[in-house]
N, C-alpha and C positions, 0 to 999 in steps of 0.2 A: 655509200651511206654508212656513217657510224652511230655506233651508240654508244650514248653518255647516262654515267650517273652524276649528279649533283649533290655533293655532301655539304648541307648549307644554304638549302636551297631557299630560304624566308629571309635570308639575311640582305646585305649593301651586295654584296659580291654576286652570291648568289642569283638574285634577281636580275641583276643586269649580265649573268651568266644567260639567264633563258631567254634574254632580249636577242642576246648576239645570234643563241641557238636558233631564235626566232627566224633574225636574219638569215641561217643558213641550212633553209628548210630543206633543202635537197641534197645535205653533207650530214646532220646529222639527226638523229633518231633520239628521244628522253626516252629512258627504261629506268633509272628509277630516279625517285628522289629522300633526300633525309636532311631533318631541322632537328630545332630544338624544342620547345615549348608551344609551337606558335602552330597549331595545331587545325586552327580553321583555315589558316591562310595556304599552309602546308595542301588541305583539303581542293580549295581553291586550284591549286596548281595541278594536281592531280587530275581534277576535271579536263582544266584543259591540256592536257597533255597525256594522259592517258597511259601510265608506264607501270611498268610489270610491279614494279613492287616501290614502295613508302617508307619511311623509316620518321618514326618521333620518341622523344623520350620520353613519350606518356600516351603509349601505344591504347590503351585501352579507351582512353579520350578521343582519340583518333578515329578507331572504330566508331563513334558514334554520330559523325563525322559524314553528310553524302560521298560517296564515292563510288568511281567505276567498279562496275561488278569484275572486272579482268584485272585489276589492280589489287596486289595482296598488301595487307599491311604486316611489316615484320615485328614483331615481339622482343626481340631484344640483341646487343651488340654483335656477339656471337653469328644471329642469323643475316643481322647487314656485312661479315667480313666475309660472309660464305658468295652473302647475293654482289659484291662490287667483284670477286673474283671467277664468277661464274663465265659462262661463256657468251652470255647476249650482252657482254660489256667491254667497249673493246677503249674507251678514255672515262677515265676518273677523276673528276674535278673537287678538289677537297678543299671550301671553304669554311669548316666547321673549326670556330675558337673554342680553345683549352685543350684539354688531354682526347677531347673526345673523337678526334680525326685519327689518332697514332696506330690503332691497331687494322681501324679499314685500310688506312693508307700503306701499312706493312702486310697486309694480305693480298691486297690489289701489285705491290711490288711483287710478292711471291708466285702470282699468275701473269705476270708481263704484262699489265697492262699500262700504259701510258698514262702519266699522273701529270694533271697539270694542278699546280700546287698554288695556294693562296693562304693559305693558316699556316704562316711564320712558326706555331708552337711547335707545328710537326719535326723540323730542324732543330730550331731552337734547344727543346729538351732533348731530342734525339737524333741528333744529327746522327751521333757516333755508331749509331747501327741502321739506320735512315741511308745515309750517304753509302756506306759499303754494302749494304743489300739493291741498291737502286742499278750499282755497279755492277756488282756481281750476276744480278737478270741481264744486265744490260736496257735496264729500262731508264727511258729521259726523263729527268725532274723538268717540265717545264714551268716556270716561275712566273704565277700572275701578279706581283705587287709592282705597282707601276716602276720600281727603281730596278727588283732585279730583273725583271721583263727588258729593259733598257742596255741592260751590262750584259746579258744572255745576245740581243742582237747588235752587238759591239764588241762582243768579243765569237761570234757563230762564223765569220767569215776570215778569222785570224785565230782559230784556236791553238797552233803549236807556237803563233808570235810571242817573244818573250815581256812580260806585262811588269812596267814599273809600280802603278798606284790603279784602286778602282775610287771614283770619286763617287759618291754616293750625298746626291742630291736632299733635301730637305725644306721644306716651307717655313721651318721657325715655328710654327703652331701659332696660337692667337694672343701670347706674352711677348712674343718676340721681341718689340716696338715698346713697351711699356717697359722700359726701365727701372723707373723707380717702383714699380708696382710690388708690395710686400705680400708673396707669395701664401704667407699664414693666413690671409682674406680671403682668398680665391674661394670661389664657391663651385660646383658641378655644373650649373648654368651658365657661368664665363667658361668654363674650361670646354663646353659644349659647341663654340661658336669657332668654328675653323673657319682659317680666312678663305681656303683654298678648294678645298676638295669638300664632298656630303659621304660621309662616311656611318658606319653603327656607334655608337655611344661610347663602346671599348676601347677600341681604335681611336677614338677622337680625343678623349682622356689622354692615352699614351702618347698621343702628337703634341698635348699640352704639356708635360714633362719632360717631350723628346723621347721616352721611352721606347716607345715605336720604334726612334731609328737604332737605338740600342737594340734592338729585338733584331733588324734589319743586318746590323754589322754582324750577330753571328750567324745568322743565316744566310749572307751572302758565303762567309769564309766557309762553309760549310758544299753551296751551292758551286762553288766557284776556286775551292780546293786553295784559296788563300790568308796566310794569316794577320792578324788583327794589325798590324804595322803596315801592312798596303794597302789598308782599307780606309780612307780619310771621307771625313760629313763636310758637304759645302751646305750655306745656308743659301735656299734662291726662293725667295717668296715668291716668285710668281707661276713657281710650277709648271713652269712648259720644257725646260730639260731637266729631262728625269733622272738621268742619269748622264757619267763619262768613262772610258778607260783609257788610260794612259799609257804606251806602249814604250818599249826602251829605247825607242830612235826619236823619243819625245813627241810623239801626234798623239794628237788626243780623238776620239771618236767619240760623239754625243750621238742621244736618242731624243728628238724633241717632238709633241706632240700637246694639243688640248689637254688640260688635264680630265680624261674620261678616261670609269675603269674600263670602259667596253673596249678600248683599244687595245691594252697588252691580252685582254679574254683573246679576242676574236683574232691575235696574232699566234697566242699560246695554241686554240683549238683548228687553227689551218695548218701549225708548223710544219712541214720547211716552206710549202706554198706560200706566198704571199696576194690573198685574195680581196676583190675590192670590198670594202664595207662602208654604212654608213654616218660613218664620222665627219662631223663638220670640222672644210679645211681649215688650216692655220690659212689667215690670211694677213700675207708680208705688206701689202697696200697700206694696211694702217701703221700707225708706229708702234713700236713692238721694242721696250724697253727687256733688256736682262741683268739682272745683279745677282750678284755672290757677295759673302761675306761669312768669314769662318763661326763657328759656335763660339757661346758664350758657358763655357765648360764651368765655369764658378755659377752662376745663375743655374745650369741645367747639367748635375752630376752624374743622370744617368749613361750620357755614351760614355764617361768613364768606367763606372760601374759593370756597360757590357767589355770593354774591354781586359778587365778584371778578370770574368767570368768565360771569355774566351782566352785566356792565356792558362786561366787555371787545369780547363777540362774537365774531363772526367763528366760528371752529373753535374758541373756550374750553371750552363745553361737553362735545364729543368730547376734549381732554385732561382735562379732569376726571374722568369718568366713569372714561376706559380705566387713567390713574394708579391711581383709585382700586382698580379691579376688581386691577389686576396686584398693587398693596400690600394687598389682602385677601388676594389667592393666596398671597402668600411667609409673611402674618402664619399662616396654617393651616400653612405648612411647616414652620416654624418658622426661617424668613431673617430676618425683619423683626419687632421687638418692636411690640405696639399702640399705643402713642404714637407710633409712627415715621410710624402711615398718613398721616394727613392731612400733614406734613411732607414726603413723598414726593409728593404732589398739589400742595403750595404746591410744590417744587422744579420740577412737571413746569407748573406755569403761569409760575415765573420766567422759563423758558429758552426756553419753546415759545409759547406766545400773544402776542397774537393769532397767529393762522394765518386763513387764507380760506376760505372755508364756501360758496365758488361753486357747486361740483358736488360732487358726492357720491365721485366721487376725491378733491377737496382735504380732506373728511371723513374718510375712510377714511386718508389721507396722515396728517394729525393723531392719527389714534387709533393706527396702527403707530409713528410718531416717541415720543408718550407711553408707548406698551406698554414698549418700545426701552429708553427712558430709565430709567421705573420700576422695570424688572428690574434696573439696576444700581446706583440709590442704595442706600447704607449697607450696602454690601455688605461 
């Protein structure tokens, strides 16, 4: 029996985190949980599950909140880096978007615990002390986003094989097919409607700009110790492979699967076992088309953009991400038209990058400057 905290736990990830947990009642154990705002539901979860300690970021609302009398609620950052590195926690599941997963998830590295990753930002800003501290414990990043989940068991069984390209799958988002569609209309309503996956509202946004996979390409080279020239976006709307790698005697190995997040969870939280779950099979009986076709980089500038910002280093990454997040926020308010976002990101890597990616101040230092900036383009 293990025990799991859930950073995330109200959220798309999250929830279908405690489904699988569900499923593997006699493997693991909830000891804590932590959201964000969502405070009843937060509560909700707590009932049934019954774990040592809570985390929200509006702890005092919380408290007012039914809950088990053996469940503490923790008060602030600080005391969730102490409680994921404690000793009644032995996997850490970090699905908390923005900055707010960075310091659990380098505590939790510091006490070897096993981190199965889903908040892209963690990498993203941070890879450059992420990735070498993860080493150094010797602890596994294991990767739940359905793509690097796919490249991790495609390349698990060939790790010192020598690797030509990782092919890093994509649905196109819900613009894809509308060609002539002038991007300055687009409203948060169209942009909400993914053809493929049910995702949080963040995430669905960044699939509409492609952004996501920009996010994606530097957190695979991060995850996966490769740089941005072997990292190529196929476009496959129909999302059942998720991923490929490409090896130098030219085979290619794919990952194919329903698109469900519960599959790379409940692969991440068995690893190296591979244990039954249940997921509905692919079924070959019926006809089962597949296409690919490359990006439309003029239409959707952001995998440019990440590439930019992974060749630059340093603190790139942490303005991109935070640009991005802050020009999704105004494009919901209705500040910023949709063509504006990534425009807003190209501005916030003209003026701000490189930056230094030393310590996790000079981190943090870059995502406030970007946040700063982006709030006030095209205003």
């Amino acid at each position: 029996m293990k025990n799991i905290a859930i950073l995330g736990s109200t959220g798309s990830i999250g929830t279908n985190a405690l489904r699988v947990v569900d499923s593997l009642a006699t493997r693991y154990r909830v000891v804590g949980l932590a959201a964000g705002k969502r405070s009843a539901e937060l509560a909700q979860q707590a009932s049934k599950y019954q774990p040592a300690w809570i985390y929200g970021t509006h702890p005092e609302e919380l408290k007012t909140q039914p809950l088990p009398g053996n469940t503490r609620v923790l008060d602030n950052e600080r005391a969730l880096c102490d409680a994921v590195a404690a000793d009644n926690v032995d996997v850490v599941l970090c699905a908390i978007s923005g900055t707010g997963g960075l310091r659990p998830v380098l505590s939790a590295i510091a006490a070897r615990k096993t981190i199965a990753l889903a908040s892209k930002e963690v990498l993203v800003m941070a890879g450059a002390i992420v990735a070498p501290a993860a080493q150094a414990a010797g602890v596994p990043l294991l990767p739940v986003d359905s793509e690097h989940c796919a490249i991790f068991q495609c390349l698990d069984q060939h790790r010192d094989a020598p690797l030509n390209r990782i092919l890093l799958t994509c649905s196109g988002g819900p613009f894809r097919t509308q060609k002539d569609l002038d991007f300055a209309t687009v409203t948060p309503q169209m942009a909400l409607h993914h053809p493929t996956w049910n995702m949080g509202p963040k995430i669905t946004m960044d699939s509409a700009t492609l952004m996501n996979k920009g996010l994606e390409i530097i957190e695979a080279g991060w995850l996966f110790h490769v740089p941005e020239d072997k990292i190529e976006v196929v476009i496959h709307p129909q999302s059942i492979v998720h991923s490929m790698v490409e090896f130098a005697d030219g085979s290619i190995l794919a990952q194919l699967g329903n698109p469900d997040m519960c599959l790379p969870i409940h692969y991440c939280l068995n690893y190296p076992e591979r244990v039954p779950s249940r997921a509905v099979p692919m079924d070959f009986t019926k006809q089962l088309t597949l296409t690919f076709e490359p990006p439309d980089n003029r239409r959707f500038p952001a995998l440019a953009l990440a590439r930019r910002a992974m060749r630059a280093g340093g603190a790139s990454g942490a303005i991109f991400n935070a640009a991005n997040e802050v020009a999704v926020a105004r494009f919901v308010e209705g500040s910023l038209r949709f063509d504006q976002i990534p425009a807003v990101v190209e501005h916030a890597l003209d003026r701000l990058a490189p930056a230094s990616a030393a310590t996790l101040d000079d981190i943090l230092d870059a995502d406030r400057n970007a946040r700063s900036l982006a709030s006030r383009l095209f205003r």
